[in-house]
Each structure stands twice: as structure tokens, then as C-alpha cells.
C-alpha positions, 0 to 999 in steps of 0.5 A: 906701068907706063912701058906696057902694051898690056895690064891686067887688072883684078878688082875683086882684090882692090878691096884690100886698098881700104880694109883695116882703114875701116870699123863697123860703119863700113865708112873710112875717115875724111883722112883715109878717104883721101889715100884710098882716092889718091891710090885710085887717082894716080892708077887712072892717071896711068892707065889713061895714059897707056890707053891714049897711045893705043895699049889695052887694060884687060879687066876680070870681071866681078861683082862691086865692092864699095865703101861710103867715104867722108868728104868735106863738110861731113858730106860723103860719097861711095869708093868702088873697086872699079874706081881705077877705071879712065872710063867706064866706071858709071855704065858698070855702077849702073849695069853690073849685077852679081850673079854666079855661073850656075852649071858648067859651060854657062858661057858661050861666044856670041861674037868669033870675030871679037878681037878676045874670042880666042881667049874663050876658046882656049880657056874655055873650061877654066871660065866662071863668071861671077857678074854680069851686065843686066842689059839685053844683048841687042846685038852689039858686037862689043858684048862677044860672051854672054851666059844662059840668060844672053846677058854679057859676062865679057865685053869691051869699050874703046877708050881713047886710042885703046881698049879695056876688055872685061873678062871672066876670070879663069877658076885656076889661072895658068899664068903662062898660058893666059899670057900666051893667049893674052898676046895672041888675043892683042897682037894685031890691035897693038902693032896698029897703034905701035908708034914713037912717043914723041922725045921730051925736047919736042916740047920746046917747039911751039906752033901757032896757036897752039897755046890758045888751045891749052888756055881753052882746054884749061879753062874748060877742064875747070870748068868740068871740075867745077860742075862736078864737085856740085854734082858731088856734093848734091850726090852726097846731099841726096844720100844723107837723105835717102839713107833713111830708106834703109830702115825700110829694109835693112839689118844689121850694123847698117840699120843700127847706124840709120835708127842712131842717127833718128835719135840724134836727130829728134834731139836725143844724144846717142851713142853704140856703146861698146865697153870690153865685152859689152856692147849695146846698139843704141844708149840714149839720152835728153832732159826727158830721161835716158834709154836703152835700144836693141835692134833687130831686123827680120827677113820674113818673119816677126821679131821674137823673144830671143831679142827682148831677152838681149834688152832684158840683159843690156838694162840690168848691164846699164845699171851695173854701170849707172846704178840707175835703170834706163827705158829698155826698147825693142825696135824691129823692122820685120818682114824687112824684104817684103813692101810694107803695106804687106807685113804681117804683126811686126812682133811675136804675142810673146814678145808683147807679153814679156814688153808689158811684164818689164815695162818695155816699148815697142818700135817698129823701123816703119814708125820710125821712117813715117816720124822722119817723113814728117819731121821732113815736111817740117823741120822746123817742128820741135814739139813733134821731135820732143813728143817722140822722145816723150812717146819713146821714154814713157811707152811701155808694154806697147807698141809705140805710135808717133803719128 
């Protein structure tokens, strides 16, 4: 790659560097988060190189896709399809929204002069974009295609000697004629940077002073990533934090993992259970007693009856396991897209209905979130931590209340 003046690359096919590595967490081990950054890593590495004596990287455009990955300590951080990127990567994480071109000719040329202009009028029937950055235009030349809304879709940013240019991509690529457009788009740019690398026994000639620049970019450069393995770990820090957020607003498998890890936290041993064709969101235990929970979340609507139905079937599949029954709960987050100072009943009068007949409890994610507030405030607070697990195991037939 190093001998190139030209590299294309296409991140919505990066994703592939960690698919398989990962379960249902959405999460990859410490180990496997290590080979992902090394794949990453040593990509940069090279293209910051081709980048810094004057080449070009061409960058089709998508939506991101991340992965949370472990680091040391139990702390993690999140992997992106962009994190190939010598410069960047931050501007795009903060600026890059995924939208589709909604009719045909979405795409315009704001900039002619623009060094790839020629590559939206020789492609421009073929180009569909897929993201955007949600900034206003503000006239910057950088930005030269835009779609309906003025928002770019294709735009470029110098790095180092070089460029990265971020494209739509074509809907059925003609390799060779994105080739043939491609050289023509980069042939001024790179006969303005065309040079001899310097042979490897010009390192054998020092010049004075030249040393003490090496010992002061050494000690800067540790210093750099001194700061940013703090800033790394406070990141890491502040998520395990803030990911309480989602039960606000989440469902699914991302949900399940943030109503675990409350349980763990109150002091309940937790687990998703998952044996042959039996599955079970949370099981859950203390000296108090043990418990069963499933878990739903609702765009715009209550939670129903369906779903009490599920716990109905996963207690009597704990006692054909245990041969003892456990507390069934029925833990909702309705109206899950609205704020919740709007939401309507989180569950449905059926619902209430068959939770008392069974002697089931009702929890709402939004209780569940005001319980870690407090437990915050005060963490040090155990008897609030064993009077949920108490409210938790000995609610039935409503809705439970921690505070």
C-alpha cells in the first residue's frame, strides 16, 4: 500500500474486522478488542504515511458502525468503521448523520472548481448517498456536493501533505471507470507532490541539532499519550455511567444488558439464561429469594399482555428446572421515544389484571432509572439497595415503587 498515490476505501465493509468476534452484548472481549485495534492501528499507520508525502485516500461515504470494546480494568471504549482514519475520526463521530437520498438527483455540485468535481459529473447518475454531515454549508469550499437540504455528502480535508476526500459511492461501481475518473480527478494534485523518498542511508547523516528535536518530539509524543489514555479512561468512566441513560429509551438486547447490570448492582447475582431452546432475560437471586424477569420496551404504546404471557411461560420453565417456583417480573419501558414526563399507563388493564391473578410484579424501566439516581446520590446506602430487592421479590399484582 505504501507505493500508492491513490487508496480507496469503503467502511461500510470494515464492520467485517469484528463480526463473529462478538455475542449478543454487541461487545468484543479485551483479547479481541486488542486485534480489531491493531487492524485499525497498522491501517493508519500506512495511510498517514501516503498521506504525509503528498498521496490522496478517497473515503466512500456511509453511516457509522461501532462496537463497545473492553479495555483494562473492566473499562471500554467504542471501535468505529472510521477508526482507520490518520485524521478526522472525531469531526465525522460528531457530524456524520445517516440519511438516505430520498429521490433521484438528490445531489448537487456546489463547488466546480473542487479538485473531484469532475467525479460528480461523470458519475452523476450512478451517486447515492447514504449520510451526510449535519452542519450548515457556511460556504466552505471544502464541502463542493451537498444534497436537498445544503447538507455535504461529499467534501475533503487536508492531512498532512495529502488529502482525504469523502465521497458517495456510485449504486453499481464501473471499476474501470471510477479508476479512469479517479486519475483524472488527482493528476494535478499529485504531479504537485511527485518527489524522491529520501534513500535509507540518509539516515547516516546527522545534522546539528537534529537529535535534540528527536529527544523533545519523544518526549512530547509521551506526553500526548499520557493525556490521552486519561482522557480514554475518564471516556470509559463516563459511559459505565451514562449508559444507565438507556433505560430511558432503549429495547431490546441493549436494554436487557442495563436492567442486569441494576440487579448486580443492588446486590442480586444476575444472569440471561440461556439453555438449548430456553432463554430467560434476567434470573436473579439473594439471601431474600430468587426471581424471574422479562423485558419489553414499547415505541408508542403500553406494555401488553402478550409479554406477561412470556413470563407466565419462563416461571413454570424455572420450576421444571429448579422445582421450585421463582418471583415472575414484568419490567417495561413504554412509550420508550417519548420524554417521560409525557408517557401515558406504562401497562395495559389486562396486563394489571393477569400480574395480580399470578401474583406477579410490575416494573417500569423509569423506576428503575430514579432507584439509580438515588443509589448515586448515595452509594454507600445499602438499606435502600436491600429494600428494592425486598419491593422487588414481595410486589405482586402491582406496580413496583422504590421511592
Amino acid at each position: 500500500m505504501l507505493d500508492a498515490d491513490l487508496i480507496i476505501a469503503n467502511p461500510s465493509e470494515f464492520d467485517t474486522a469484528w463480526v463473529g468476534g462478538i455475542g449478543k452484548s454487541k461487545s468484543a472481549s479485551y483479547s479481541y478488542t486488542g486485534r480489531i485495534k491493531n487492524i485499525f492501528n497498522s491501517r493508519k499507520n500506512e495511510l498517514t504515511t501516503l498521506l504525509n508525502n503528498g498521496k490522496i485516500l478517497v473515503v466512500f461515504l456511509c453511516p457509522i458502525k461501532a462496537i463497545r470494546g473492553e479495555t483494562n480494568y473492566g473499562a471500554a471504549e467504542y471501535i468505529t468503521n472510521y477508526d482507520f482514519l490518520p485524521s478526522g475520526k472525531e469531526f465525522l463521530t460528531q457530524q456524520l448523520t445517516a440519511g438516505l437520498s430520498s429521490v433521484t438527483n438528490s445531489i448537487k455540485l456546489a463547488n466546480h472548481k473542487h479538485l473531484f468535481a469532475s467525479y460528480f459529473k461523470s458519475l452523476k447518475d450512478e451517486l447515492e448517498y447514504s449520510a451526510y454531515l449535519e452542519i450548515e454549508n457556511e460556504n466552505n469550499t471544502d464541502y463542493f456536493l451537498q444534497n436537498r437540504s445544503n447538507k455535504p455528502v461529499g467534501f475533503s480535508m487536508t492531512s498532512g501533505n495529502g488529502l482525504i476526500v469523502f465521497l458517495p459511492p456510485p449504486k453499481n461501481i464501473d471499476h474501470a471507470k471510477m479508476i479512469g475518473t479517479f486519475i483524472n480527478c488527482t493528476k494535478n494534485h499529485l504531479t504537485k507532490y511527485e518527489e524522491t523518498p529520501p534513500p535509507n542511508w540518509v539516515s547516516e547523516y546527522q545534522l546539528e541539532g537534529e537529535n535534540r528535536y528527536d529527544d523533545e518530539i519523544t518526549q512530547i509524543s509521551t506526553e500526548i499519550d499520557t493525556l490521552l489514555e486519561k482522557r480514554k479512561n475518564l471516556e470509559s468512566q463516563k459511559y459505565e455511567l451514562t449508559i444507565f441513560k438507556e433505560l430511558l429509551y432503549e429495547q431490546g438486547e441493549k436494554l436487557e444488558i442495563v436492567v442486569l447490570s441494576f440487579f448486580k448492582l443492588i446486590g442480586f447475582k444476575a444472569e440471561n439464561r440461556k439453555l438449548e431452546d430456553l432463554e430467560h432475560d434476567v434470573v436473579f437471586e439473594s439471601i431474600e429469594g430468587k426471581g424471574i424477569a422479562e423485558i419489553e420496551g414499547k415505541d408508542n404504546d403500553a406494555i401488553h399482555v402478550g409479554k406477561i404471557d412470556q413470563l407466565n411461560r419462563a416461571v413454570d420453565e424455572d420450576f421444571d428446572l429448579i422445582g421450585s417456583y421463582a418471583q415472575g417480573i414484568l419490567i417495561g419501558n413504554h412509550y420508550r421515544l417519548l420524554n417521560p414526563e409525557n408517557r401515558k399507563d406504562a401497562f395495559t388493564e389486562k396486563v394489571m389484571l393477569v400480574a395480580k391473578k399470578k401474583n406477579f410484579g410490575l416494573l417500569t424501566t423509569m423506576e428503575i432509572f430514579h432507584a439509580i439516581e438515588k443509589i448515586l446520590s448515595n452509594p454507600s446506602d445499602e438499606d435502600f439497595k436491600t429494600s428494592c430487592r425486598i419491593k422487588i421479590l414481595n410486589t405482586v399484582g402491582q406496580i413496583i415503587k422504590f421511592t
